[in-house]
N, C-alpha and C positions, 0 to 999 in steps of 0.2 A: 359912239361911232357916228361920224359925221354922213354927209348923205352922201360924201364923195366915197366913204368908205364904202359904201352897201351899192354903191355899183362898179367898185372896182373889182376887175377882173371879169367885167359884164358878160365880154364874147365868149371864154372859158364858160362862165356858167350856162349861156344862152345856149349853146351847144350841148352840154350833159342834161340839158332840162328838156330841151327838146324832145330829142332822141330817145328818154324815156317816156316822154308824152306820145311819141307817136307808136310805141311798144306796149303802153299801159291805157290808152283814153277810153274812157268808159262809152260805149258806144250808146248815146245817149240821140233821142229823134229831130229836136230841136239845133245838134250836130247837123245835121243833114241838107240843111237848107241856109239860103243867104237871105232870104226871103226877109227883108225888116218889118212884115207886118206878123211874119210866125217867130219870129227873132222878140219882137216886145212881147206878144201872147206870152212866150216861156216865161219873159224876166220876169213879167208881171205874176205869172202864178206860184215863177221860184221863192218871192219874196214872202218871208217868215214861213214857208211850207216846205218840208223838205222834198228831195227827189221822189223819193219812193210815191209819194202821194201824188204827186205831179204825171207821172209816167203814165198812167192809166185813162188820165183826164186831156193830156193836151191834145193828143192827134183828135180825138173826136172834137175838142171845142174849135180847130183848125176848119177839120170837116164841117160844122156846123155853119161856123163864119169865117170863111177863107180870107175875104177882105176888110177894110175898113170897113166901105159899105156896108155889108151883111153885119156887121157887129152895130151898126151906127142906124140898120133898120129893126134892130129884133128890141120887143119892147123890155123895159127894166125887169119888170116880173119874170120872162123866161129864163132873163140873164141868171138873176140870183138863183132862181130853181136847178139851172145847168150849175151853178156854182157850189152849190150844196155840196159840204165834205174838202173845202181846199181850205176854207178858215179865212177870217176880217175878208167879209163880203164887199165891204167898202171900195175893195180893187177891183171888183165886177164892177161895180159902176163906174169908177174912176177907166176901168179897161172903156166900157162904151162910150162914158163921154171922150175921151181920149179919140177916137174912133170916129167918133162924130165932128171932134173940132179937125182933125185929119183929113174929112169931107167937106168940110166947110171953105178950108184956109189952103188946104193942100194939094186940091185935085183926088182926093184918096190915096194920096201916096205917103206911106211917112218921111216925114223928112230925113236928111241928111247932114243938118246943121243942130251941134249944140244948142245952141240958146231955141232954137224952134221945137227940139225934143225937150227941154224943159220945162215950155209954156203947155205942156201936152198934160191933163190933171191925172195924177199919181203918175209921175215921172220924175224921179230924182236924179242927183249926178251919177249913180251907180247904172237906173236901170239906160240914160241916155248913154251914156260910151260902152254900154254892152252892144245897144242896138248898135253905137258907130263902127267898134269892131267886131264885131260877131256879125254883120248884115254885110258893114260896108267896107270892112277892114281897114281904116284907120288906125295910124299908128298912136293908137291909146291905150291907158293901161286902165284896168275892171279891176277896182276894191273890191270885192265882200269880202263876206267872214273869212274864210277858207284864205283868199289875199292877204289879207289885213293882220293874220296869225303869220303866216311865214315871211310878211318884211318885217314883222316884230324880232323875229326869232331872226333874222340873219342881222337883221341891224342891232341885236343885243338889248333893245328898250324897247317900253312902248314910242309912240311914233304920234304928233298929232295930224289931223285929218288932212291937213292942206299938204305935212310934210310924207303923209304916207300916200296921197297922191300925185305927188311930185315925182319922187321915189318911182312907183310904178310905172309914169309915164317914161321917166328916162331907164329905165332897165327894157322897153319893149323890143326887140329888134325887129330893126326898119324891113316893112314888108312881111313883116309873120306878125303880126298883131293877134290873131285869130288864135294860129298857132300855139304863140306865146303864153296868151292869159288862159286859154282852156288847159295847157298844160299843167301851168299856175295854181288854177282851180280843183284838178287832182291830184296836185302833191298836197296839195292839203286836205284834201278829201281822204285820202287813201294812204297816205306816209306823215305827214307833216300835222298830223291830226289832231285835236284840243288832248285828249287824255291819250296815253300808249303811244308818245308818235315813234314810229319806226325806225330810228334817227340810223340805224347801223345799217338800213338798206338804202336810206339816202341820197340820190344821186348827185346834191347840190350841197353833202353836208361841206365840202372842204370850204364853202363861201359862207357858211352859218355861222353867226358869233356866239350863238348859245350853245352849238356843239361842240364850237372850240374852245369854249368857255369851260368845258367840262374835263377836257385832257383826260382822256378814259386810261386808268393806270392798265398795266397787262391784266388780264383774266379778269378786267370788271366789261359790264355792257357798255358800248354809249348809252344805251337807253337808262340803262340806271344810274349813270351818272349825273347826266340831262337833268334825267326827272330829279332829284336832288338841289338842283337850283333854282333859283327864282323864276318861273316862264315869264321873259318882258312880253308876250301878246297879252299880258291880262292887263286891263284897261288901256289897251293900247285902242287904235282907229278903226272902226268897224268893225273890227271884234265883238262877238256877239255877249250877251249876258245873259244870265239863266234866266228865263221863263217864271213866270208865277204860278201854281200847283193851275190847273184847267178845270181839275174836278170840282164843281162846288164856287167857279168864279163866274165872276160878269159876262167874259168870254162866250160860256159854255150855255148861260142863260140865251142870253143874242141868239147862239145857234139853235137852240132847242124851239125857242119862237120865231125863226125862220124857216125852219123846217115845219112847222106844223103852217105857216102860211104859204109854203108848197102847197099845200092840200086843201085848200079854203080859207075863207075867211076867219077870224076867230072874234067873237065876242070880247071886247074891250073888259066887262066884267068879269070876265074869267083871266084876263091878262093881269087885272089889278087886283086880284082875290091875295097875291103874296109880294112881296115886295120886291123881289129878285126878278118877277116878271113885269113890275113895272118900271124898274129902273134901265131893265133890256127894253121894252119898246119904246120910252122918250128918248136913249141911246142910239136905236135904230130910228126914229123919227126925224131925230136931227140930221143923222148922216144921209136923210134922204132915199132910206131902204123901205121906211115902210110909213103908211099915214090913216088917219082916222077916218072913216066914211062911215054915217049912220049908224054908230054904237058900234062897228065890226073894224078891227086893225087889219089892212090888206098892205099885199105887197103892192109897191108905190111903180106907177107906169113908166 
């Protein structure tokens, strides 16, 4: 399917997608606001974290640093200790110096232009055009995962990254931007889903080339039909990949040594006593999370 095909019949779909977004959107807090400095907070702590995790932490870390300033005064050590529990700390830092270049370059405002939310550190294509439509409503289109599964699935293939950005931008309709992609975001959350998607409560299946793909005979499901073909989201564009087990990885080392330097200092000799704990603090030493002072590994200012 060409790209003219995956947005033909745009306004039909634009309209059944809608209407169930505005019937179904998960009333979620970073909703709430246009605010582009609580708008980047969320993108920044949605990325590789799921909601649920998220939910509990954002309004307080809002509360705590409401602006760039507040986030670009509190020193590195507090940040990561507030951070404990969202996972790769490295977006805590990357959050405050972002925050910091924001005060520097910007007046404390975040910008409004592409190319100037990209120079922001840990700020990709994805997390800048959430902040353009979610803050400033820009008519642009937001890949992630959740995105990047359902233009696979209507366009019948995986999709590569420029053409599944393309794709998105031209299906947004003009003036719902906001709208649009958050609806986007749970049909694939909540119907349009990696395993069991819903295909029979669908509100967009009649524009999907994988449901159509399936010609569900009488008294069979879409869903079991579906699920019998090939899903083109898989290694399709932003589409996510499994995970590597956490228990017992590098990941979970990091974390277990940044939560004990919550709580003090720790002896370098104790950090090097196994291998798993020294290959977690030269990991976090490079990232700049944590550094050497007088035989004790502390969290970095």
């Amino acid at each position: 399917m060409s790209h003219a095909d995956v947005t033909a019949g745009a306004a039909e779909r634009s309209s059944a997608l809608l209407a169930w977004g505005t019937a179904h959107r998960r009333d979620l807090p970073w909703r709430h606001t246009r605010d582009p400095w609580r708008v980047l907070v969320s993108e920044v702590m949605l990325q590789q974290t799921q909601v649920d995790r998220v939910l509990p932490r954002y309004l307080d870390w809002v509360g705590e640093y409401p602006t760039p300033a507040a986030q670009a005064a509190a020193p590195l050590a507090d940040v990561l200790r507030r951070w404990q529990g969202l996972g790769y700390p490295r977006r805590a830092r990357n959050l405050r110096a972002a925050a910091t270049l924001v005060v520097e370059r910007h007046g404390g405002v975040v910008p409004d232009d592409l190319d100037a939310l990209l120079a922001l550190p840990g700020v990709g294509p994805y997390t800048a055009r959430a902040v353009l439509a979610f803050a400033h409503e820009r008519d642009v289109g937001v890949v992630d995962t959740n995105v990047g599964r359902v233009l696979a699935r209507w366009a019948g293939r995986p999709l590569r990254p420029a053409e599944a950005q393309s794709t998105a931008d031209a299906l947004v309709p003009p003036g719902r931007a906001w709208d649009w992609n958050q609806s986007l975001f749970d049909l694939g959350a909540l119907t349009c889903a990696k395993r069991a998607p819903l295909c029979g409560a669908c509100p967009v299946g009649p524009w999907c080339s994988w449901r159509g793909g399936g010609g569900a005979p009488d008294g069979a499901s879409v869903e079991a039909v579906v699920g019998a073909i090939a899903d083109p989201a898989d290694g399709s564009a932003a589409v996510s990949r499994p995970q590597a087990r956490f228990a017992g990885s590098h990941r979970e080392a990091r974390g277990r040594l940044l939560r004990a330097l919550g709580d003090g200092p720790v002896a370098a000799a104790v950090v090097a006593a196994d291998a798993p704990g020294r290959n977690a603090a030269e990991s976090l030493r490079v990232d700049g999370l944590i550094e050497l002072r007088g035989g004790e590994w502390v969290l970095s200012d």
